[in-house]
VOGU-3710 file (C-alpha; in Angstrom, 3 decimals, decimal comma):
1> xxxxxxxxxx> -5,386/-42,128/-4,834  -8,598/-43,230/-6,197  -7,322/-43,982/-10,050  -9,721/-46,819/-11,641  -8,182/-49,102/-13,548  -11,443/-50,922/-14,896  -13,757/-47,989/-15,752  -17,213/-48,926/-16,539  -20,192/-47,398/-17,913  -24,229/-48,483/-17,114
11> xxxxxxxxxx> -25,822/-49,040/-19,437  -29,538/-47,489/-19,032  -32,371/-49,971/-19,406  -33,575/-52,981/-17,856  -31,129/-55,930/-19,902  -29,325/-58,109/-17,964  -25,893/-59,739/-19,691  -25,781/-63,529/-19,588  -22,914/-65,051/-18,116  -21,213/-68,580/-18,157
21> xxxxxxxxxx> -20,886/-70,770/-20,869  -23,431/-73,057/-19,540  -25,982/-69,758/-19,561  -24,744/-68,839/-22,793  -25,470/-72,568/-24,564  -29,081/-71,923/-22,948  -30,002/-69,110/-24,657  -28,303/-70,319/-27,776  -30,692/-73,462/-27,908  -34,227/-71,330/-26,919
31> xxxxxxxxxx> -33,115/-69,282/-29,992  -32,313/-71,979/-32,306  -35,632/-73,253/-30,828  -37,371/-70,594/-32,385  -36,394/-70,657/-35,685  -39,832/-72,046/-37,640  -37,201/-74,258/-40,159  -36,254/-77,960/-40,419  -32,544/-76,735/-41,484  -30,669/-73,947/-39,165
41> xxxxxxxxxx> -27,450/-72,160/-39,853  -25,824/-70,539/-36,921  -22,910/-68,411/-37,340  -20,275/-67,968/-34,574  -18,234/-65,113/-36,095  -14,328/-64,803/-34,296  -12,069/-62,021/-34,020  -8,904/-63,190/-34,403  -7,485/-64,534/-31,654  -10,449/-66,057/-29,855
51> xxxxxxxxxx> -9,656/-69,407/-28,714  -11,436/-71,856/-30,839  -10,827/-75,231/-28,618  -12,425/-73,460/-25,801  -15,517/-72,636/-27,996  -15,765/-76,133/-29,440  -15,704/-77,602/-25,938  -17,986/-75,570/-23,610  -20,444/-74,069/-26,083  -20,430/-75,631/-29,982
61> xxxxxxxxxx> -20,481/-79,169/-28,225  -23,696/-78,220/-25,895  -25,810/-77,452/-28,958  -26,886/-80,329/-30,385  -25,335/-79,741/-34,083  -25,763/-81,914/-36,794  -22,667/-80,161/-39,041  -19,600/-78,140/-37,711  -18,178/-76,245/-40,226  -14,660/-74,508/-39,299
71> xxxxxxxxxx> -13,868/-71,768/-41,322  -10,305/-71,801/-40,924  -11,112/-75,294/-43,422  -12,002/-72,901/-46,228  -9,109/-70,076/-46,289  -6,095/-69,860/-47,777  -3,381/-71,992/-46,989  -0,596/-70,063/-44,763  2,141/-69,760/-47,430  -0,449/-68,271/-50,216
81> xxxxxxxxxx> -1,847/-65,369/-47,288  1,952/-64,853/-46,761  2,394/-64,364/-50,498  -0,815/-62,317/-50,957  0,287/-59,730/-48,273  4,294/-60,063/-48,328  4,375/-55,994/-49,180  2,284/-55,322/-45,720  4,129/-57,272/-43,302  7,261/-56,649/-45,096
91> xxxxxxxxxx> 10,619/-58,152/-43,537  11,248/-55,823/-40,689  10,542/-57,004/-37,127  8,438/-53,769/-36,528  7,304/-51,625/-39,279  4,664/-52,862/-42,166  2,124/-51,513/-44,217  -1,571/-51,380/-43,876  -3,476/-54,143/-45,778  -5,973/-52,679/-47,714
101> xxxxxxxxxx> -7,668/-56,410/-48,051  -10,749/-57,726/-46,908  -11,373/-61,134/-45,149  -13,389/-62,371/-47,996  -10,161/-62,540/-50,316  -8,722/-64,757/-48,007  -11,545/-67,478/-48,983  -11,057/-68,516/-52,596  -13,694/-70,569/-53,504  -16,747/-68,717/-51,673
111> xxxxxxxxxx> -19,801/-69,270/-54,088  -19,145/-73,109/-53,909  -18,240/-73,545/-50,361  -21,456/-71,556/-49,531  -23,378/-73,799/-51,548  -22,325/-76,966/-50,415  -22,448/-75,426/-47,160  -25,950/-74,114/-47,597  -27,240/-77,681/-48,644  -26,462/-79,306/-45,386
121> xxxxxxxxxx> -29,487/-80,717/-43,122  -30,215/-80,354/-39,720  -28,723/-77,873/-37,408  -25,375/-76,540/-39,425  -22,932/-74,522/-36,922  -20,025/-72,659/-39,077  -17,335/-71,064/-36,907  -14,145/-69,148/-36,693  -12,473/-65,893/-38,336  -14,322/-65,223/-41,671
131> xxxxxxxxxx> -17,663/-67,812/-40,629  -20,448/-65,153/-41,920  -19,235/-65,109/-45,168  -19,263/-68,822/-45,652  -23,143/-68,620/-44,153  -24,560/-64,979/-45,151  -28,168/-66,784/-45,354  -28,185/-67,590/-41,654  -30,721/-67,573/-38,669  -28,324/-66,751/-36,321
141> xxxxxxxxxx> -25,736/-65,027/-36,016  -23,491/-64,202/-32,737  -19,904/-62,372/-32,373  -17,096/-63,507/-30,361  -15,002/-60,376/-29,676  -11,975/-59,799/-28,253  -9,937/-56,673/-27,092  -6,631/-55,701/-28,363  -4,427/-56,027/-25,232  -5,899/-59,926/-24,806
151> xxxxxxxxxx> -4,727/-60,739/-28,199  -0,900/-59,254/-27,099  -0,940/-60,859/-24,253  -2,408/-64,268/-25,761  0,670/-63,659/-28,356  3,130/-63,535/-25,721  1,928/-66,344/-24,018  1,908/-68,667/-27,649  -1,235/-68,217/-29,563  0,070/-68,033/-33,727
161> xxxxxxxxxx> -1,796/-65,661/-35,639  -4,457/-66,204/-37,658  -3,831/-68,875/-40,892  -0,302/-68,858/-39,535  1,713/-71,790/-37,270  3,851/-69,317/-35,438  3,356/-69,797/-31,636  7,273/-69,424/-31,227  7,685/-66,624/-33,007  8,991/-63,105/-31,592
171> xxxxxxxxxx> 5,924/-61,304/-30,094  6,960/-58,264/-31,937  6,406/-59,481/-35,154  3,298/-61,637/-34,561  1,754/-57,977/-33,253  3,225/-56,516/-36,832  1,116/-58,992/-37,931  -2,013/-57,871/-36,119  -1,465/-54,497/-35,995  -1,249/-53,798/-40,197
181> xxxxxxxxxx> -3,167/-57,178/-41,243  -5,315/-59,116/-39,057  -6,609/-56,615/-37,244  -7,482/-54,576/-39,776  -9,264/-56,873/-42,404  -11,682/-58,266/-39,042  -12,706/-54,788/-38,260  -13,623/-54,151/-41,745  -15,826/-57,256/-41,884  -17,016/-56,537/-38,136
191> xxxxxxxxxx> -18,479/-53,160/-39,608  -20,543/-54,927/-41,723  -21,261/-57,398/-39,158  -22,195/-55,066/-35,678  -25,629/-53,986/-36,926  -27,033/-57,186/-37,613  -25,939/-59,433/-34,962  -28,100/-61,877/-33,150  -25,341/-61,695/-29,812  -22,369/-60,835/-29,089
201> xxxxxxxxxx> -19,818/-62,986/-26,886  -16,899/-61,055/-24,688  -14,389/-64,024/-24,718  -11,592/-61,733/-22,758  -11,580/-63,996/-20,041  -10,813/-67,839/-20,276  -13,743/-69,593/-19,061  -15,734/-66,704/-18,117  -17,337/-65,863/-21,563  -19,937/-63,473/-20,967
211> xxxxxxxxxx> -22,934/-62,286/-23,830  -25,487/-59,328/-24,425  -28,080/-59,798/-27,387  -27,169/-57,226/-30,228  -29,621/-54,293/-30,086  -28,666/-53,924/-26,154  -25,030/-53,765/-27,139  -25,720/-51,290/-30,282  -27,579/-49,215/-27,177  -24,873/-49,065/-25,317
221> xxxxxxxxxx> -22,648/-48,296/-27,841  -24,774/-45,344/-29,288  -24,992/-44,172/-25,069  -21,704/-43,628/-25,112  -21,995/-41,072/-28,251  -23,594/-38,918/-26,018  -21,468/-38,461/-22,617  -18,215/-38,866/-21,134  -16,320/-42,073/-20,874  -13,049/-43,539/-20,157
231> xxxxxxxxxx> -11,494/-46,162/-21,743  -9,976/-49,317/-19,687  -6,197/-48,518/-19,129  -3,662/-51,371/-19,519  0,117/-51,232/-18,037  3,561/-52,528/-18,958  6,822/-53,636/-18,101  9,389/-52,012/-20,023  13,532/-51,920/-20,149  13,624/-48,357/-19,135
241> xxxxxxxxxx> 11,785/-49,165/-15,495  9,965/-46,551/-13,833  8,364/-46,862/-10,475  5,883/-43,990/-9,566  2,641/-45,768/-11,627  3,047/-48,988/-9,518  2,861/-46,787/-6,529  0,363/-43,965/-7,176  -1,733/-45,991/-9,609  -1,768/-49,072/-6,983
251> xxxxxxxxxx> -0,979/-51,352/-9,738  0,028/-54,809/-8,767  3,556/-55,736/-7,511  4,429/-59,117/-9,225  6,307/-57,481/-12,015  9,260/-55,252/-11,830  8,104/-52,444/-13,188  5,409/-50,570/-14,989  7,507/-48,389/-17,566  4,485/-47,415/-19,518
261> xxxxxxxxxx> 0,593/-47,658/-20,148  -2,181/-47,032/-22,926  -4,497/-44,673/-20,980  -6,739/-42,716/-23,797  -5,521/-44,902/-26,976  -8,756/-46,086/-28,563  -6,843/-47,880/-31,207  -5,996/-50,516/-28,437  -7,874/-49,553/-25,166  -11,401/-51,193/-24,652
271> xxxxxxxxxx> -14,675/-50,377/-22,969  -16,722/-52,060/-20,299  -21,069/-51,362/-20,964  -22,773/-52,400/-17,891  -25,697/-54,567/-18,217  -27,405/-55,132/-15,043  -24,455/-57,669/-12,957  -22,602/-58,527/-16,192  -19,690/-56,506/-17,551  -19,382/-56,800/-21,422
281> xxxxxxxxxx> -15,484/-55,497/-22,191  -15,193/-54,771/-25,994  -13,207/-52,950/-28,051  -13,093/-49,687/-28,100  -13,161/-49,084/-31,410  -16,394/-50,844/-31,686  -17,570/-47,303/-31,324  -16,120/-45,681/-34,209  -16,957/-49,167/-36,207  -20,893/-48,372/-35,086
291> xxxxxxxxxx> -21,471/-44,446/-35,639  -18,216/-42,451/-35,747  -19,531/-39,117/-36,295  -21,077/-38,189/-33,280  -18,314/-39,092/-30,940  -15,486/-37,444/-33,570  -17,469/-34,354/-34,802  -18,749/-33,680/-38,419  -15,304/-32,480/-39,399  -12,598/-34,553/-37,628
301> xxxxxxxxxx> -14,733/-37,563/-39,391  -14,316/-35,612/-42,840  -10,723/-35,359/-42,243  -9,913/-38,929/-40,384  -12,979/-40,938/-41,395  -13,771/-43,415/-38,637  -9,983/-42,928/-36,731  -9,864/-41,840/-33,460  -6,669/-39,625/-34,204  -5,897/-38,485/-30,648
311> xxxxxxxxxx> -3,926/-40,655/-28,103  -2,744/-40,014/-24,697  -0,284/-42,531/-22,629  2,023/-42,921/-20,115  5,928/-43,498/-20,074  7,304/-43,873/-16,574  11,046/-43,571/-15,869  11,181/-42,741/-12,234  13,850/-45,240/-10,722  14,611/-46,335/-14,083
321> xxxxxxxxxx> 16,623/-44,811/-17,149  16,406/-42,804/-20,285  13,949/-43,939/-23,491  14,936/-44,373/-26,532  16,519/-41,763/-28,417  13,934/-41,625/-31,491  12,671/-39,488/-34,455  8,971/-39,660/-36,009  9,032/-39,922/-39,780  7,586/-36,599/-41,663
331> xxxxxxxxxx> 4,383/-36,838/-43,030  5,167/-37,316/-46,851  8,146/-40,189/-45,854  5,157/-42,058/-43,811  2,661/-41,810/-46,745  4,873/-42,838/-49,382  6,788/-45,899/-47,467  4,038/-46,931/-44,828  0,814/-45,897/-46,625  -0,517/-43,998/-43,511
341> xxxxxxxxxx> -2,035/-40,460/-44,022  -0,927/-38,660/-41,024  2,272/-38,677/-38,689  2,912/-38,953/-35,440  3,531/-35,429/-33,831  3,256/-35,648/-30,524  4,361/-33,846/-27,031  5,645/-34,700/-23,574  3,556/-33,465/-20,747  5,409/-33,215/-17,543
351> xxxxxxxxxx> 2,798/-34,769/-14,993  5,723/-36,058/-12,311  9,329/-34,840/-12,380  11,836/-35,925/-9,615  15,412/-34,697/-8,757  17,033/-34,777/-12,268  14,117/-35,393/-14,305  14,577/-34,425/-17,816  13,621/-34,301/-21,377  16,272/-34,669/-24,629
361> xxxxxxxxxx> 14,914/-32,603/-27,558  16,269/-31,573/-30,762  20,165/-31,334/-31,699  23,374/-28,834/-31,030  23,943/-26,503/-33,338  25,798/-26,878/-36,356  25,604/-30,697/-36,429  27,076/-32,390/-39,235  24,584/-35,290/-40,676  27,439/-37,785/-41,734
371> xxxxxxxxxx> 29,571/-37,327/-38,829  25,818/-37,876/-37,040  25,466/-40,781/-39,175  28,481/-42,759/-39,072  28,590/-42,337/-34,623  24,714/-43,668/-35,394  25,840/-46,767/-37,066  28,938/-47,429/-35,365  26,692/-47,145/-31,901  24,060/-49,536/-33,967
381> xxxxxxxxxx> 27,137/-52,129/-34,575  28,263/-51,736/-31,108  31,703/-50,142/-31,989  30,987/-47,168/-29,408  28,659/-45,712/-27,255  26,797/-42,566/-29,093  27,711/-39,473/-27,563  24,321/-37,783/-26,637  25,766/-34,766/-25,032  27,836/-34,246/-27,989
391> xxxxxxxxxx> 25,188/-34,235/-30,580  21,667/-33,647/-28,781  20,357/-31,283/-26,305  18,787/-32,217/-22,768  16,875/-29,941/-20,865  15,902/-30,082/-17,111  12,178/-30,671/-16,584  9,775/-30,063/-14,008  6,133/-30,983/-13,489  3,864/-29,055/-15,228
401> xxxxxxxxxx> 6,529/-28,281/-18,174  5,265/-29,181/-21,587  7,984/-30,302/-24,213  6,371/-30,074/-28,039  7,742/-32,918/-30,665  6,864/-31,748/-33,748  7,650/-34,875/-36,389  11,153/-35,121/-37,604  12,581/-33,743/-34,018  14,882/-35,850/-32,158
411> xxxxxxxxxx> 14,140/-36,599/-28,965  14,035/-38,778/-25,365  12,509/-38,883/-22,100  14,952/-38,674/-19,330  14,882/-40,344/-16,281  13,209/-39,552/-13,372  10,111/-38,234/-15,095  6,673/-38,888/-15,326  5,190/-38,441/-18,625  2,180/-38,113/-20,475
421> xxxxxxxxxx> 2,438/-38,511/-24,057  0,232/-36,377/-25,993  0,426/-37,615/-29,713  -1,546/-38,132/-32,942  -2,425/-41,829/-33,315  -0,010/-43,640/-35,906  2,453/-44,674/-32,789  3,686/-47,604/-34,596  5,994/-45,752/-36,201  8,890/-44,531/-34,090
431> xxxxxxxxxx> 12,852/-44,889/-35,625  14,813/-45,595/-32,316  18,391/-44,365/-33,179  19,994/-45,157/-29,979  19,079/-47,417/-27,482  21,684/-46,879/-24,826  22,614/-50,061/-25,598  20,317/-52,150/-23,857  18,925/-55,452/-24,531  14,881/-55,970/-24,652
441> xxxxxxxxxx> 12,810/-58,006/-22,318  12,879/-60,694/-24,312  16,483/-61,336/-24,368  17,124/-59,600/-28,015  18,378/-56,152/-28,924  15,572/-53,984/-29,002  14,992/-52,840/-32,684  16,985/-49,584/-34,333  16,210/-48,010/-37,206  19,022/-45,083/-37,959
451> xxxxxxxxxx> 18,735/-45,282/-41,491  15,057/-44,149/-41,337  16,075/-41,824/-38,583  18,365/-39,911/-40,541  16,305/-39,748/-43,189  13,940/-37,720/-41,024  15,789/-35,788/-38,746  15,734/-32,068/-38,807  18,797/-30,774/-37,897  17,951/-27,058/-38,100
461> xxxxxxxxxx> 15,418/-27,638/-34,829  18,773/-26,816/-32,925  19,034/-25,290/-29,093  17,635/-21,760/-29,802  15,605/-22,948/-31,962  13,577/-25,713/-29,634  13,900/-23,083/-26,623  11,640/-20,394/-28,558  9,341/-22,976/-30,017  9,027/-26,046/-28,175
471> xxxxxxxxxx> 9,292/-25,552/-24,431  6,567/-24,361/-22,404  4,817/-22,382/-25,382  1,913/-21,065/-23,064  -0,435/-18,702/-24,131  -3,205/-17,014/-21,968  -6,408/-17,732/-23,562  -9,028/-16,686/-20,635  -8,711/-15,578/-17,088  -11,220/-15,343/-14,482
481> xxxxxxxxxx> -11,935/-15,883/-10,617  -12,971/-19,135/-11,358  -10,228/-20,719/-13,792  -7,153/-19,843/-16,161  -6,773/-21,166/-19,455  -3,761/-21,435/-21,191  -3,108/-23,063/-24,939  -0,156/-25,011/-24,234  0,747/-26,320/-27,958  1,660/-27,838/-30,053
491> xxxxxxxxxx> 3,807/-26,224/-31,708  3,267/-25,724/-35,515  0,347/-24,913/-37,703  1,233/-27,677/-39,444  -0,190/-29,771/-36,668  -3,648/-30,602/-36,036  -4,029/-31,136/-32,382  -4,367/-28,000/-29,789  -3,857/-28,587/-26,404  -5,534/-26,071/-23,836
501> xxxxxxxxxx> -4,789/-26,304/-19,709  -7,290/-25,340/-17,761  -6,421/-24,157/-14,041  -9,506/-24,332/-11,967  -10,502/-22,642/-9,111  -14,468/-23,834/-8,558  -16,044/-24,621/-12,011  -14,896/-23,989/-15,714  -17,165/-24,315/-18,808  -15,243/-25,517/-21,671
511> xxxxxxxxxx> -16,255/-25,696/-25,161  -15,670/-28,920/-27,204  -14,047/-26,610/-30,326  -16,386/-28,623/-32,836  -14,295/-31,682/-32,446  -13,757/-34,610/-30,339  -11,845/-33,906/-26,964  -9,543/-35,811/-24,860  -8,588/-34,678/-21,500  -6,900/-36,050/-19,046
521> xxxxxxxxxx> -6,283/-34,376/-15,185  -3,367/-33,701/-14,171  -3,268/-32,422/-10,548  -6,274/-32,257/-8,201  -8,101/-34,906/-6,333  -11,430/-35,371/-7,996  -13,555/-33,582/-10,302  -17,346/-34,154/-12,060  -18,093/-33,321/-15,473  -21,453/-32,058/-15,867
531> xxxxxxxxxx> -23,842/-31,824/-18,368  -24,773/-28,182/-19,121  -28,746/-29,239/-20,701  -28,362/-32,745/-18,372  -28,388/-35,082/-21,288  -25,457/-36,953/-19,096  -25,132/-37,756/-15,597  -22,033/-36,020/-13,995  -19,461/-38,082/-14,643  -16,515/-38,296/-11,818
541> xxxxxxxxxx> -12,637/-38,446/-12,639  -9,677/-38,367/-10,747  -5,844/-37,511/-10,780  -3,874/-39,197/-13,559  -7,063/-40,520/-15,732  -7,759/-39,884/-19,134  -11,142/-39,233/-20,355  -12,967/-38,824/-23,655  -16,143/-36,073/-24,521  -17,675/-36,923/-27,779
551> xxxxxxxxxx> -18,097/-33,996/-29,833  -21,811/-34,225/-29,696  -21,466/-32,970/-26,568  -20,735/-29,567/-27,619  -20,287/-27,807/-24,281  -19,920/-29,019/-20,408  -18,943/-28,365/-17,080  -15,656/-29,588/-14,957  -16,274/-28,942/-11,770  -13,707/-28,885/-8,790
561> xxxxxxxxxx> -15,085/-31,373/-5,529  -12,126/-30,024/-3,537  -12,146/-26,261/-4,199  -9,802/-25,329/-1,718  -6,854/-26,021/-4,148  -6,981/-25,919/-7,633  -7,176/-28,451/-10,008  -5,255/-28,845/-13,758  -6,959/-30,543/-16,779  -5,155/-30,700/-20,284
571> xxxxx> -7,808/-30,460/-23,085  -6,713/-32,296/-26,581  -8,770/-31,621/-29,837  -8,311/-31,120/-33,419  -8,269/-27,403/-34,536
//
């Protein structure tokens, strides 16, 4: 098994990263030397998250400053940001609303505070979350980034969220708070910011900050607009277990378990550019934050403006037990209650399936909703167990099988499986309405939400109904000596992603269908995509690993390096 869990991409040219803080502070100063001023203003912009003491002590400290500003000194006090975006993060422990805000409303008094600011002498260093909009007249300006999965795991471990004292606080609702607010209003002012900074810091790593100056990491971004890449897959513990991804995936052993992983989810995956020795591990939506269109396509960016609206993971139950039973909300209940404009269909591709694997989808015929609803709550209250085989169906699965879940369908993986999830991107949003009964990791009942559930479920997707539209829907689309193509869902017209498997023999040319495509291989050893006009190099990927082909790239090669047995690749893209 040869499955990379820190993929990396080289970035052409001659730049070399600089690493170390000590590094870092030297570069700093030979800029500031530079700048032909008695008064200098440098800017040291932070994602959220980014761990200020650290930045104070081993780089602010080095740099000779005559004024520290901390930005955090100039926003709103916690209780008046709770006030100001009480209808986003709402009161449940999971489910909010995107903020439509912007950092800057989160600094009341801007015009004076830059002024006062602006009138300082000597060598002025402002700093934190929102900095470059107490300094926009500044002569330097550097980014301290952060990925997604760092931030989680800096939650768990006690950081509060930004403006907020909460280190205590359930890690489930300090991500809410990332996920629909934080996050959101410091990629809108990182937009603004990517194009016009000086450097930018990868702080992923304690003590191992590592920088690139900002036209080599706008080049690396824009390389990856034009080829293949993979994003950098993170794994899991879950309640469910699952044991084949530890194994096969040779992940480490100090945890239990690995009952699931982001493998192909932009939204919270990041990348690693290559300069020279140095690895610079960013976000990967810094890419659609940079130029969107050419890695989306002309009319996915239309439709989703700069939202990667394909995800792929993985949910692992081999050894373990059952997932949640769980509907996804229909698209008009999502836009009205969660502001999102899109829903979460999504599908279950069978990539491992052991003795008893299987897959619970839709409901038996003729189910009543209140009799549905009041074994629901009294399950919720824990009066009784639910009883699944009374009310929902569960099908045997095998690997290769491919279960659609259009929104509004009930459903659950079964143990012993391997899956991988195939799913438009607002994953957030999943209404658990039975959890087997099982307590979380963190020692609390994992959250249930039957009342949404209900609302949502379509009880007319019964047993004949799921087995002539939902299972296995293949359809030949080509067949020659050197591949077979089949479109294997999903399952509605209503839905915007197609999924094609491709069976190859030697070599198959695939088309990207003017869109974005994710792709991910699902038996084989090792395959190459190639460039068909060799704008790319080939770019190798093995079993289990997702990949991404911009849509600029409007046609390539995949090309089998083990011919004597075929390989499988499942295509994603919008239609």
């Amino acid at each position: 098994m040869k499955y990379n869990l820190r993929p990396e991409t080289k970035v052409a040219g001659q730049t070399v990263g600089i690493q170390g803080a000590e590094n870092i502070v030297t570069t700093l100063r030979q800029r500031i030397a530079k700048v032909d001023a008695r008064d200098v203003t440098v800017v040291l912009e932070f994602y959220p998250g980014v761990n200020r003491h650290e930045v104070e002590d081993t780089i602010i400290s080095q740099l000779g400053a005559d004024n520290m500003v901390y930005a955090d000194d100039y926003a709103l006090p916690a209780e008046r940001v709770n006030a100001k975006i009480a209808d986003s993060i709402t009161d449940d422990r999971v489910l909010g609303r995107m903020t439509q805000y912007r950092m800057h409303e989160f600094f009341p008094n801007l015009d004076g505070d830059r002024a006062a600011i602006g009138a300082q002498h000597g060598l002025t260093v402002v700093y934190g979350t929102g900095a470059s909009l107490l300094a926009p007249r500044h002569d330097l300006l550097v980014y301290f980034d952060l990925t997604r999965w760092e931030v989680q795991l800096r939650y768990r471990a006690g950081l509060s969220n930004w403006r907020q004292d909460n280190a205590d606080e359930d890690a489930l609702r300090k991500f809410k708070r990332g996920y629909f607010f934080e996050w959101r209003i410091a990629d809108r002012l990182k937009k603004q910011l990517l194009p016009h900074v000086d450097y930018l810091v990868d702080s992923n790593v304690v003590h191992e900050p590592k920088m690139i100056d900002g036209p080599s990491l706008v080049a690396g971004l824009e390389q990856l607009t034009a080829q293949p890449y993979r994003t950098v897959p993170y794994f899991d513990e879950s309640v469910w277990g699952g044991q084949w991804m530890k194994e096969h995936f040779d992940l480490p052993d100090d945890v239990p378990n690995y009952g699931w992983a982001f493998d192909g989810v932009p939204e919270e995956n990041s990348i690693i550019l290559r300069y020279g020795d140095v690895p610079i591990e960013v976000p990967a939506t810094d890419l659609l934050l940079n130029d969107p269109e050419p890695i989306l396509g002309a009319k996915v960016y239309a439709r989703f403006g700069a939202e990667f609206p394909i995800r792929f993971d993985y949910l692992d139950t081999v050894g373990g037990g059952n997932l949640s039973l769980q509907v996804h909300p229909l698209t008009q209940y999502i836009k009205d209650r969660y502001g999102m404009n899109y829903t979460q269909d999504e599908s279950y591709y069978i990539l491992h399936a052991e003795e008893g694997a299987s897959v619970y989808l839709g409901n038996k015929p003729n189910v009543d909703k209140a009799a549905l609803a009041e074994v629901l709550r009294a399950a919720e209250r824990g009066d009784e167990q639910f009883p699944d085989d009374k009310y929902i169906n569960k099908f045997p699965a095998k690997t290769g099988d491919h279960f659609l879940i259009p929104a509004g369908t009930v459903h659950c993986g079964g143990g012993n499986t391997v899956i991988l999830e195939i799913s438009a991107t607002p994953y957030i949003f999943t209404f658990k309405m039975w959890d087997w009964g099982r307590i979380g990791l963190d020692g609390k009942p994992r959250p249930l939400h039957v009342e949404e559930g209900l609302d949502n479920i379509r009880l007319e997707r019964d047993t004949q109904w799921v087995q002539d539209n939902l299972i296995n829907q293949f359809v030949p689309v080509g067949h020659n000596q050197y591949e077979r193509v089949d479109k294997t869902g999903l399952a509605t017209d209503t839905e915007f992603i197609e999924t094609y498997r491709h069976e190859i023999n030697t070599v198959a040319h695939l088309s990207n269908h003017h869109s974005v495509n994710m792709l991910n291989m699902v038996d084989g050893q090792e395959a190459k995509v190639v460039s068909q006009d060799g704008s790319f190099d080939d770019f190798t990927v093995h079993f289990g690993e997702t990949f991404i082909v911009p849509a600029s790239v409007n046609e390539y090669e995949i090309r089998n390096m083990y011919p004597e047995r075929p390989i499988k690749v499942i295509q994603a893209f919008v239609k």
